[in-house]
C-alpha positions as CSV (number, residue, x, y, z in Angstrom):
1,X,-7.4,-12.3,7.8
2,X,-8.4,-11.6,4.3
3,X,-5.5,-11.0,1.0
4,X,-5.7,-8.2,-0.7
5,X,-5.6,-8.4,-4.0
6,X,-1.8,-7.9,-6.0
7,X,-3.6,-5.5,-8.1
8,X,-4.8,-3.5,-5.3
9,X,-1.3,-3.9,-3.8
10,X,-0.2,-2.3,-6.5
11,X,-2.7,0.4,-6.6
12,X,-1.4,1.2,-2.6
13,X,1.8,1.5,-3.9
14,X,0.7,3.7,-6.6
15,X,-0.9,6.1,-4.3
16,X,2.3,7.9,-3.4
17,X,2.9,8.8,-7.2
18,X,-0.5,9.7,-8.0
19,X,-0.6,11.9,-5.0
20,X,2.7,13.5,-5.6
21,X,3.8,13.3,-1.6
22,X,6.3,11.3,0.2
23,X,4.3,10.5,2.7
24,X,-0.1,9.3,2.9
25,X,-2.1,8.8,5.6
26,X,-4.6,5.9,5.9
27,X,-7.1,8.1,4.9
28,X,-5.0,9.0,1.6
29,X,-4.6,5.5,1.2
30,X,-8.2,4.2,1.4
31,X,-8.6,6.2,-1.9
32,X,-7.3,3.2,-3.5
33,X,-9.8,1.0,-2.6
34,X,-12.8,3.4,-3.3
35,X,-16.3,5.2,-1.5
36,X,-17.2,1.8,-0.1
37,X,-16.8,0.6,3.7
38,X,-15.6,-3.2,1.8
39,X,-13.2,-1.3,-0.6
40,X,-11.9,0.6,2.8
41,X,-11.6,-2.8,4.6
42,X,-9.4,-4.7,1.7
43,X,-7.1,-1.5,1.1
44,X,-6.2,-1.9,5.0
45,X,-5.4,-5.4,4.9
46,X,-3.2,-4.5,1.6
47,X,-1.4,-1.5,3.4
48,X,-1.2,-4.1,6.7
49,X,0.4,-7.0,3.8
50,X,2.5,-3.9,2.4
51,X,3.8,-3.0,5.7
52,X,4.4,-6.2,7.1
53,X,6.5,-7.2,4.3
54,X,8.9,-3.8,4.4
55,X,7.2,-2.8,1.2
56,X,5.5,0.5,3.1
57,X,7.1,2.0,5.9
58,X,5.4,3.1,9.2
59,X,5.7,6.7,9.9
60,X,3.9,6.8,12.5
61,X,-0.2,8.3,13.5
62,X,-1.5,6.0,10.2
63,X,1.0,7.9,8.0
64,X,3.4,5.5,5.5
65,X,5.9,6.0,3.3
66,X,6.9,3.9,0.2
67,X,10.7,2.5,1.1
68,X,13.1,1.5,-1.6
69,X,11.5,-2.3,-2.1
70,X,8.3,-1.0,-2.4
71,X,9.5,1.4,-5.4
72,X,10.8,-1.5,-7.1
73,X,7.4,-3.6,-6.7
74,X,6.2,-0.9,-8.1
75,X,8.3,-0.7,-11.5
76,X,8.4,-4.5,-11.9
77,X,4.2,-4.1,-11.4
78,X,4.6,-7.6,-9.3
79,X,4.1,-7.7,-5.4
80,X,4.5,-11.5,-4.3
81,X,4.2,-13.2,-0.5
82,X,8.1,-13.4,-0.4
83,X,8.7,-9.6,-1.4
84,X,10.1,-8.3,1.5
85,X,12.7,-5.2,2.4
């Protein structure tokens, strides 16, 4: 599987803010990544990264919420392989 990028990790993350919601749907999310079906592709594998590592949580039908660890990634602006919630 491909890596996302950590700046487009980061851009994920700052989807929540920028949107003002608790809560984004993939569809919301794929904002971060661009019009393009490449841009799409590498914002999945981030939010898939994200996810995995406790950073986004799973609501559910594609939506995702940001959970505490992924609010500090956030701040610190750094989102490493051993980040995890």
């Amino acid at each position: 599987m491909a890596e996302a990028s950590e700046g487009l990790k980061l851009r994920v993350l700052g989807m929540f803010d920028e949107l003002g919601k608790p809560e984004l749907d993939l569809h919301e999310l794929f904002e971060a990544g661009g019009n393009d079906a490449e841009g799409r592709r590498e914002v999945f594998f981030a939010v898939e990264w994200l996810a995995e590592r406790g950073l986004l949580e799973e609501r559910g039908n594609d939506f995702y919420s940001l959970s505490d660890s992924g609010r500090e990634a956030l701040r610190s602006g750094r989102v490493r392989e051993g980040d995890a919630g």
